[in-house]
C-alpha positions as CSV (number, residue, x, y, z in Angstrom):
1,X,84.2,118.2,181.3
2,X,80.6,119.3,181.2
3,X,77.9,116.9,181.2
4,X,75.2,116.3,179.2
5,X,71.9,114.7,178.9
6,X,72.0,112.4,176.0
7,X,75.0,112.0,174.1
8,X,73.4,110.4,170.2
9,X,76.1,108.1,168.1
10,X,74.9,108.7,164.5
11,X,73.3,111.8,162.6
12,X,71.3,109.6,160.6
13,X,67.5,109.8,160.5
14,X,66.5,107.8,163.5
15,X,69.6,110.0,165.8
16,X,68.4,113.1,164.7
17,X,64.8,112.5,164.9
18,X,65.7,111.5,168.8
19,X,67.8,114.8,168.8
20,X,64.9,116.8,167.4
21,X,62.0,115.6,170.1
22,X,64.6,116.0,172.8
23,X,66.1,118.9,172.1
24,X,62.3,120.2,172.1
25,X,61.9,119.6,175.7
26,X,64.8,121.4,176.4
27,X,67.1,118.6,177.3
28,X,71.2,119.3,176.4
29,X,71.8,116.5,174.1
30,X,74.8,115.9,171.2
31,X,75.0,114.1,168.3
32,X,78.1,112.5,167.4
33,X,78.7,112.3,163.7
34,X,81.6,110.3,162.6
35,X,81.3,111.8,158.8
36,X,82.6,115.7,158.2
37,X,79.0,115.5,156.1
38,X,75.7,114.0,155.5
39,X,76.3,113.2,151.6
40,X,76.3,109.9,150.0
41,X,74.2,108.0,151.8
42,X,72.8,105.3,149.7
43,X,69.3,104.4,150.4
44,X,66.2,103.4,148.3
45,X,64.5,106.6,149.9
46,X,60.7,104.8,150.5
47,X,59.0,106.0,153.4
48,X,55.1,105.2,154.4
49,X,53.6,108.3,155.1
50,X,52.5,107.7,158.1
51,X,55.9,108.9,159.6
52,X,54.3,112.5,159.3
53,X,52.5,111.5,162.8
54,X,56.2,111.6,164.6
55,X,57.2,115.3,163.7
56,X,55.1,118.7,164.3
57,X,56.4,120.1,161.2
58,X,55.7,119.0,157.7
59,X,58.0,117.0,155.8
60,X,56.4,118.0,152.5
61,X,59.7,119.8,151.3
62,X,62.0,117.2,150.8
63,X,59.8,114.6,149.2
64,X,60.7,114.0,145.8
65,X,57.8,111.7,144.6
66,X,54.6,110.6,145.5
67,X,53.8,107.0,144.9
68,X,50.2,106.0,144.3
69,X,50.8,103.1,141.8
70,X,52.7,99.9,143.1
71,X,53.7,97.9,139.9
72,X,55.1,93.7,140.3
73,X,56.5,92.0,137.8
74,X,58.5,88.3,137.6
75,X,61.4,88.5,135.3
76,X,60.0,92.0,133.7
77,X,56.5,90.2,132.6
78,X,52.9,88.9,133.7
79,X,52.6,92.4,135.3
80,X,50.3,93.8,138.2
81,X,49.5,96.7,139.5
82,X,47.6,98.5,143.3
83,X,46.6,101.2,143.8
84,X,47.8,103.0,147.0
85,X,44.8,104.7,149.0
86,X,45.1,108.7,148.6
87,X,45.3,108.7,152.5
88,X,48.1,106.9,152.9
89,X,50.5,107.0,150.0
90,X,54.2,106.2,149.7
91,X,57.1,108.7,150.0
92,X,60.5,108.6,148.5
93,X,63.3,111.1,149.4
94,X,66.4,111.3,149.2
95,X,68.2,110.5,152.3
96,X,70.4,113.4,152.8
97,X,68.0,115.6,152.2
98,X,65.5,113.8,154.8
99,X,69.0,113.5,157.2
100,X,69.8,117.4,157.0
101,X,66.5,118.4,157.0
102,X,65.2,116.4,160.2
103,X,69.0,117.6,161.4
104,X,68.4,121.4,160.6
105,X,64.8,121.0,162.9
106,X,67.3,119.5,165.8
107,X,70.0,121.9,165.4
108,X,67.6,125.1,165.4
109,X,65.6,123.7,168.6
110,X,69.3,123.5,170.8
111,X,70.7,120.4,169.7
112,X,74.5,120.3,169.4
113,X,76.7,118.5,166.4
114,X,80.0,117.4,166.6
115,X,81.5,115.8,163.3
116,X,84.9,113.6,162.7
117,X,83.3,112.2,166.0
118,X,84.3,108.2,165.6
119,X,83.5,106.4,168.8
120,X,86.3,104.0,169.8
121,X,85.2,103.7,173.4
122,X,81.9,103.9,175.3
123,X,82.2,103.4,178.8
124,X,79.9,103.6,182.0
125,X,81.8,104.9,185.6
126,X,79.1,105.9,188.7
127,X,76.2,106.2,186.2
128,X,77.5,108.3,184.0
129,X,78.9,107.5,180.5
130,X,82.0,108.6,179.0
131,X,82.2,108.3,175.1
132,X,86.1,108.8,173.3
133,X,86.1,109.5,170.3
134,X,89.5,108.1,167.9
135,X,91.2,111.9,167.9
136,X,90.8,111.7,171.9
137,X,88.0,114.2,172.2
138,X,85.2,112.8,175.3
139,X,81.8,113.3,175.9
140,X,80.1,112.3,179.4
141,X,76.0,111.6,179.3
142,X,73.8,110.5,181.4
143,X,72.0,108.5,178.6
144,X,73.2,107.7,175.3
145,X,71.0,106.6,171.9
146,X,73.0,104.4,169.8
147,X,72.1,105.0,165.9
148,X,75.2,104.5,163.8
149,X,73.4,101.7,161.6
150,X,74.3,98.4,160.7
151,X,77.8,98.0,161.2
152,X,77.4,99.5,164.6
153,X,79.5,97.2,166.7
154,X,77.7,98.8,170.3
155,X,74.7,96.1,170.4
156,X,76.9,92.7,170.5
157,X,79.1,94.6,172.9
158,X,76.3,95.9,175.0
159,X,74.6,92.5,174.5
160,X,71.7,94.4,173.2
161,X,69.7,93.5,170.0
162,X,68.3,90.5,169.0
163,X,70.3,87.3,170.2
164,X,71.9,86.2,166.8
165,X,72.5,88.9,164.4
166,X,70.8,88.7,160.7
167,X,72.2,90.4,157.8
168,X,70.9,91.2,154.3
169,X,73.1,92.0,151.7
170,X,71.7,95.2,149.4
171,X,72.5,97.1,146.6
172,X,71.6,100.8,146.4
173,X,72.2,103.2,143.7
174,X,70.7,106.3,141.3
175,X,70.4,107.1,138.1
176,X,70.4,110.4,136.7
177,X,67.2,110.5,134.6
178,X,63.9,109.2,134.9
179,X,64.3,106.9,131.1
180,X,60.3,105.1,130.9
181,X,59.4,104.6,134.4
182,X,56.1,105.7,135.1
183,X,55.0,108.7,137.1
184,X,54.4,107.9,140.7
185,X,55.1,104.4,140.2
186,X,57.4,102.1,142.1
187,X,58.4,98.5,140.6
188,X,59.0,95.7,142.4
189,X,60.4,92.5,140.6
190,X,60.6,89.4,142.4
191,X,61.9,87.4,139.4
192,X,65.9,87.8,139.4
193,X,66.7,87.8,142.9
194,X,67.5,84.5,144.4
195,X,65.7,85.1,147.7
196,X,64.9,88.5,147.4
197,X,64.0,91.6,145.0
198,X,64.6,94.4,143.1
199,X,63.1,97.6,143.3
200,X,63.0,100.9,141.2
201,X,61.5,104.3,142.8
202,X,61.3,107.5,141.0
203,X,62.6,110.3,142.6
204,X,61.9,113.7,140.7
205,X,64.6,113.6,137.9
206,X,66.3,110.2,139.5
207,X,65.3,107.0,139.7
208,X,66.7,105.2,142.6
209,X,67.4,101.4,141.9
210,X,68.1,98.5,144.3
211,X,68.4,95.1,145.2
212,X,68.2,92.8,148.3
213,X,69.0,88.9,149.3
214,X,67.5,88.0,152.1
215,X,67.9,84.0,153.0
216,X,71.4,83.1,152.1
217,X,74.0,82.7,154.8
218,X,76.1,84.2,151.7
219,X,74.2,86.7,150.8
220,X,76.1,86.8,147.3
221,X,74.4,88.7,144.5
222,X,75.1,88.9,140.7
223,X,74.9,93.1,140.7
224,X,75.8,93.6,137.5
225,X,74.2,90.1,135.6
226,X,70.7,91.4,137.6
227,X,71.1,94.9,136.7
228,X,71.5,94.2,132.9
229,X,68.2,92.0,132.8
230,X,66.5,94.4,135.0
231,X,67.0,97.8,133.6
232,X,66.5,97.8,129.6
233,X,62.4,97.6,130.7
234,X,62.6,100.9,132.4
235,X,65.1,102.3,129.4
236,X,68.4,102.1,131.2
237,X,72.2,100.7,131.1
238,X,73.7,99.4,134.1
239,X,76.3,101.6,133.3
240,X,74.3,104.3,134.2
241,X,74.0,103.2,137.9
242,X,76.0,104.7,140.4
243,X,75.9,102.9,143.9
244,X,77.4,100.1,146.3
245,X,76.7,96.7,148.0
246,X,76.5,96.8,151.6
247,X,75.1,94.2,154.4
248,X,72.3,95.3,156.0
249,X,71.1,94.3,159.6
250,X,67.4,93.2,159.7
251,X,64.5,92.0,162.0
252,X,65.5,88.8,164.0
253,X,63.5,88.3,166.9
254,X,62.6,90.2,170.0
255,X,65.9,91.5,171.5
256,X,66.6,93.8,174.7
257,X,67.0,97.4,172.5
258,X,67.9,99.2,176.4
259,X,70.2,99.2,178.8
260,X,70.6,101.2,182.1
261,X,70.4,104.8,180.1
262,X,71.3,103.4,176.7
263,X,69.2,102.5,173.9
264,X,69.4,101.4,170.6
265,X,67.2,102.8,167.3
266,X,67.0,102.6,163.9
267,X,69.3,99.9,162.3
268,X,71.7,99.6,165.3
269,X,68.5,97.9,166.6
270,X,68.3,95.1,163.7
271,X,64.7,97.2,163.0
272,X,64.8,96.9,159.5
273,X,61.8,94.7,157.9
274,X,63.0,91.1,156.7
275,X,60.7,90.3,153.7
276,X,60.4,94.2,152.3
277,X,63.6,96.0,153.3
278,X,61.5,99.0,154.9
279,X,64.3,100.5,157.2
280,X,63.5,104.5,157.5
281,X,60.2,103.8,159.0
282,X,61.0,101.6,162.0
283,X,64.2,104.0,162.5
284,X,61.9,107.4,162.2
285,X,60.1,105.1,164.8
286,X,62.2,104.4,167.4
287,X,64.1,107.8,167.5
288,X,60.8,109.3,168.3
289,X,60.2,106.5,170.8
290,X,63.4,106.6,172.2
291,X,63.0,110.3,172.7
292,X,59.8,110.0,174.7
293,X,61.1,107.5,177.1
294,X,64.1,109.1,177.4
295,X,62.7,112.0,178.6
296,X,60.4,110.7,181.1
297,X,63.4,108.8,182.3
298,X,65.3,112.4,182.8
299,X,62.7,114.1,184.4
300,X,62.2,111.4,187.0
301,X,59.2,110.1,186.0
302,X,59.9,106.1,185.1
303,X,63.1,104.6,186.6
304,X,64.5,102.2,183.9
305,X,63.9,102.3,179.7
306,X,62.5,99.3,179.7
307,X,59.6,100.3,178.1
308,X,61.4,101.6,175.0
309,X,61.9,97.6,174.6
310,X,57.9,97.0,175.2
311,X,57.0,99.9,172.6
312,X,59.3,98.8,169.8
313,X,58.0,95.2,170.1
314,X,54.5,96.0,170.1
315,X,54.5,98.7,167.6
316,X,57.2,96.9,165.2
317,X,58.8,94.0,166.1
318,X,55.3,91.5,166.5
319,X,54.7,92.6,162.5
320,X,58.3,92.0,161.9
321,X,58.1,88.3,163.4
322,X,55.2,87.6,160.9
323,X,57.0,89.3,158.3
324,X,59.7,86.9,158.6
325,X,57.7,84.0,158.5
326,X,56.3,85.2,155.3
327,X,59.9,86.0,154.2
328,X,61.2,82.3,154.6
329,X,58.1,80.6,153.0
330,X,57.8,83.1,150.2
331,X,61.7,83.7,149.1
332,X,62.1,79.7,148.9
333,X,59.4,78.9,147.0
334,X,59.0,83.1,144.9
335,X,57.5,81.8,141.7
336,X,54.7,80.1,143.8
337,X,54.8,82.9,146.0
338,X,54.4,85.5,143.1
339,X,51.5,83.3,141.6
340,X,49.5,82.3,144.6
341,X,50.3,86.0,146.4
342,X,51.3,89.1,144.5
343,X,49.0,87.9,141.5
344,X,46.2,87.1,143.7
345,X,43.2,90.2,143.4
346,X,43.6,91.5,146.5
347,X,47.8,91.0,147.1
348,X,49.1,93.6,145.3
349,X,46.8,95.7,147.4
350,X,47.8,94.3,150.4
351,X,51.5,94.5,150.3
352,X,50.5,98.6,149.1
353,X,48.8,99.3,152.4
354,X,51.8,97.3,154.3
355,X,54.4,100.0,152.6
356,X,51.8,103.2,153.2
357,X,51.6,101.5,156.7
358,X,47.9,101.3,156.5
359,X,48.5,97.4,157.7
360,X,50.9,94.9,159.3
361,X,52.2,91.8,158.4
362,X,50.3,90.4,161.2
363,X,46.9,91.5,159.7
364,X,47.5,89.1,156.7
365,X,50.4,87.1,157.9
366,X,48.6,83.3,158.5
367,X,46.3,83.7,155.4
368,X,49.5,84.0,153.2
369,X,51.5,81.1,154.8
370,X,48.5,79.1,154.6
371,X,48.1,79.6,150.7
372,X,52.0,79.6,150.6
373,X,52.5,76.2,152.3
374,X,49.3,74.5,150.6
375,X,49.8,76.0,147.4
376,X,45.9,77.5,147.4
C-alpha cells in the first residue's frame, strides 16, 4: 500500500481548500469523498469577501451576487437597512459551484479524489494512519484533515473539538426565481424565529432561503408555519421552496482542533458562528490554516500541530466566544434586542461589517451586552 502525505475526509470547501494549498507545495495528498458527486448541498451560500486573501486565484467566477445592502426586519415590518462598504462586500454562491470549483484548482495542482469513499475506520499503527473505507478500500497517511462536517463522528472519537458539543438546527433551501427581492440585497428577519432567524439571499436567478434556532436544547422549528409568514413579502409560496432541515454544529468554546498528525477544519471543528450562522468562512479558514501547518509539520520544520489550535482560536474562535455571549442575551430577549441593537443608527452597520468581515464580534461585543442587559 503506498503512502501518502495527507489523507482529507470530506470534499467540501474547507477539505479541498486544504487540498488546493497542499497539493501546491507539492505534497501527495487524497481526498476522500464519501458522495459519487458534489450536488445538493444545501447551504445559504454567504461568504465575507475577505476569503479572497486565502486563494491566489480569483473566485470571481462562481459568485452569483454581490451584496451591498443588508435589509432587517421584525415580523416583515419596522424595516432597516446598512450599507456594506464597497471594499468589503458580501458574496453569495452556490455551494457546489464554490465546492467544484475550489476542487477543480486542487485536482489540476496534483491532488487526488477518490469518491464512494465512506470512512468506517481511522486508525493510527507506528505513526502512520490507516483509513478503511465501508467497501474495504485503505488509505495510509502520515497526517489526516478531518472535514466531513457536522455529523462527522471523528472529533468525539478523537476527543477533539470543543468539550460538549452544540448543535443548531437549520433549514436551507432555493427558490427558482428572484419574485420582489431587491437587487443585491440580503434580508434578515429576526421576528419569527424563536431564538434565531431567517434569512433570504439572492443568488442570480435564485433566491436562497433559510432558517436557524440557536438556544433550544430542542431545536424544533415550525418550517412550514415560518415560511408562510415569511415569504409572501418577498412574493413567494412556501411551496415553492425546495430544501431540508438539518442540525448544524456550532462555536462552543475553545477545544483541542489537533491531534498527533490530525486536525480538524471547517464544521467537523464546531467553527460555525453561534449568533449569525456564518459557516463557509471559518471553514475556508481553517483548511488554509490547516494546510500551512501541515506543511511545515511535513517538511520538518515544527514538531507537533499545535499551533493549528492557537491560530484558529485567535483568528476565530476569541470572536466566536463573544459572539455567543451576544447570542444568549440577544435570542432570549430578540424584540429588545432588535429595538435597542439592529434599530440602533450604527447596528445595522455593525453587524454589515461583521458579515463582510471588516470586524469581530469582539470589537462591539461588551457595548451590546451592556445595552442588552440594561435595556439602554
Amino acid at each position: 500500500m503506498t503512502l501518502i502525505d495527507v489523507a482529507i475526509i470530506g470534499g467540501g470547501a474547507s477539505g479541498t481548500t486544504a487540498a488546493f494549498h497542499l497539493a501546491c507545495k507539492s505534497k501527495n495528498v487524497c481526498i476522500l469523498e464519501k458522495n459519487s458527486s458534489f450536488q445538493g448541498r444545501t447551504c445559504g451560500g454567504g461568504i465575507s469577501s475577505a476569503v479572497q486573501n486565502w486563494f491566489p486565484f480569483q473566485l470571481s467566477p462562481i459568485v452569483e451576487e454581490v451584496i451591498t445592502n443588508v435589509e432587517f426586519s421584525w415580523c416583515n415590518a419596522d424595516k432597516v437597512v446598512a450599507e456594506l462598504s464597497g471594499s468589503s462586500p458580501f458574496w453569495i454562491v452556490k455551494r457546489e459551484n464554490l465546492d467544484g470549483f475550489i476542487l477543480d484548482k486542487a485536482l489540476n495542482s496534483g491532488c487526488n479524489l477518490l469518491t464512494t469513499f465512506k470512512v468506517v475506520d481511522l486508525k493510527k499503527h507506528s505513526n502512520i494512519w490507516q483509513i478503511t473505507a465501508l467497501d474495504g478500500r485503505q488509505i495510509e497517511a502520515k497526517a489526516v484533515v478531518i472535514a466531513d462536517g457536522s455529523n462527522s463522528p471523528w472529533p468525539q472519537a478523537l476527543n477533539l473539538g470543543p468539550y460538549q458539543q452544540k448543535f443548531a438546527s437549520t433549514f436551507s433551501g432555493t427558490i427558482k426565481r428572484r419574485g420582489n427581492i431587491k437587487s443585491e440585497t440580503a434580508r434578515f428577519e429576526f421576528g419569527m424565529v424563536k431564538n434565531g432567524f431567517v434569512w433570504a439571499f439572492p443568488a442570480n436567478d435564485e433566491v436562497k432561503i433559510g432558517m436557524g434556532t440557536f438556544l433550544d436544547k430542542n431545536n424544533l422549528m415550525p418550517v412550514n408555519q415560518i415560511l408562510k409568514s415569511f415569504l409572501p413579502d418577498l412574493g413567494f409560496e412556501p411551496s415553492e421552496v425546495i430544501g431540508n432541515e438539518k442540525k448544524l454544529r456550532v462555536w462552543n468554546g475553545h477545544g483541542k482542533l489537533n491531534g498527533e498528525g490530525i486536525l480538524l477544519v471547517g464544521d467537523a471543528a464546531s467553527l460555525c458562528d453561534p449568533f449569525l450562522a456564518e459557516g463557509l468562512r471559518p471553514a475556508l479558514m481553517s483548511g488554509f490554516e490547516a494546510a500551512k501547518n501541515l506543511i511545515y509539520w511535513l517538511d520538518g520544520e515544527i514538531n507537533c500541530l499545535g499551533e493549528y489550535t492557537e491560530t484558529m482560536q485567535k483568528k476565530w474562535g476569541n470572536s466566536m466566544a463573544w459572539g455567543k455571549r451576544i447570542s444568549q442575551v440577544f435570542y432570549r430577549f430578540p424584540k429588545v434586542g432588535y429595538q435597542l441593537g439592529v434599530k440602533r443608527p450604527t447596528a445595522p452597520k455593525r453587524i454589515a461589517q461583521i458579515l463582510s468581515g471588516e470586524l469581530s464580534y469582539e470589537d462591539i461585543a461588551k457595548r451590546v451586552i451592556k445595552r442588552l442587559l440594561f435595556k439602554k
